[in-house]
N, C-alpha and C positions, 0 to 999 in steps of 0.2 A: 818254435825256437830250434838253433840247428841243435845238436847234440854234444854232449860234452865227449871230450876222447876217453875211448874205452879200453885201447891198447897201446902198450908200450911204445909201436911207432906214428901215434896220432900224438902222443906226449913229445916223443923225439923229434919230431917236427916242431910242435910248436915249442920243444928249448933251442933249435935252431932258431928260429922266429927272434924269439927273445934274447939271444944274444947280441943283437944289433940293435936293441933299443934301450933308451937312457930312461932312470927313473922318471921319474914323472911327478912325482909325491913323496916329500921326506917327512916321517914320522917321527917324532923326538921325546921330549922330556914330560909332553903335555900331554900325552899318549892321541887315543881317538878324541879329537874334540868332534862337533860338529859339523864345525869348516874343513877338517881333515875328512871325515865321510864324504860331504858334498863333495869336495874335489875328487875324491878316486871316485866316488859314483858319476859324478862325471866325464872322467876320461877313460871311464870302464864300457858309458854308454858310447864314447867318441869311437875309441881306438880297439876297444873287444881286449885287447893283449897288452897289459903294460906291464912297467915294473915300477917296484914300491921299496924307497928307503928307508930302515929300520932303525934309526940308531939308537934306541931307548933300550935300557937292561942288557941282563945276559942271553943267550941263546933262547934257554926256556922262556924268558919275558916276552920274548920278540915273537918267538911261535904262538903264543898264547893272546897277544896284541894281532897278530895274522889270525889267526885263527876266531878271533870276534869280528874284526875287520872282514873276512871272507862271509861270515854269519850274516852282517847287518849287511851290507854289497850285496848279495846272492850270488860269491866270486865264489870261483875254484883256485887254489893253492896249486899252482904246475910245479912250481921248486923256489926253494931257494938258496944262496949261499953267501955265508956271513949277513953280512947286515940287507942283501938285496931280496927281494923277494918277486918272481914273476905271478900275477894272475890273470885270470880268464875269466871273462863273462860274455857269453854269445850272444847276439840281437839280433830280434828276427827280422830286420828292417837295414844291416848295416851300409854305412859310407863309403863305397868304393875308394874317395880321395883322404879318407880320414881312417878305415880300418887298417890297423896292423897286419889283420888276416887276409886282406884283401888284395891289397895295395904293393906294388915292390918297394923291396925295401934297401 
């Protein structure tokens, strides 16, 4: 698997990254169902770098809903702000036409 970033501008690059891409996954009232895992674990396996919208609770809610959410995924947390949240999950196999990291964007 490649490696998760280790420094401040391997992060910096990928919140550049992530500033051009659209959620992908809105989370709400129902918190983590099922169907909400399978989908971000599926577009975690597609795209390596997405983003995920939170709109259920207050701040701490939604840190704590990412913060299982990144658990159960095996994602990494890059950033988030207000209700959006970018993560990462690296494949050792990825899509050239389909990764975020790969792919221009």
């Amino acid at each position: 698997m490649h490696s998760d970033p280790k420094n401040k501008e391997q992060i910096r690059q990928l919140r550049a990254r992530g500033q051009r891409l659209k959620p992908v996954v809105t989370i709400a009232g129902r918190g983590l169902s099922d169907g909400v895992i399978a989908e971000v674990d599926r577009a975690l396996t597609d795209h390596e770098l997405i983003k995920v919208r939170v709109t259920a609770g207050d701040r701490d809610e939604r840190r704590a809903l990412l913060d299982s959410l990144c658990a159960r995924c095996d994602a990494r947390l890059i950033q988030t702000i207000g209700a959006i949240a970018l993560l990462l999950r690296r494949s050792d196999r990825p899509d050239p036409k389909l990764s975020n990291l790969l792919r221009a964007l």
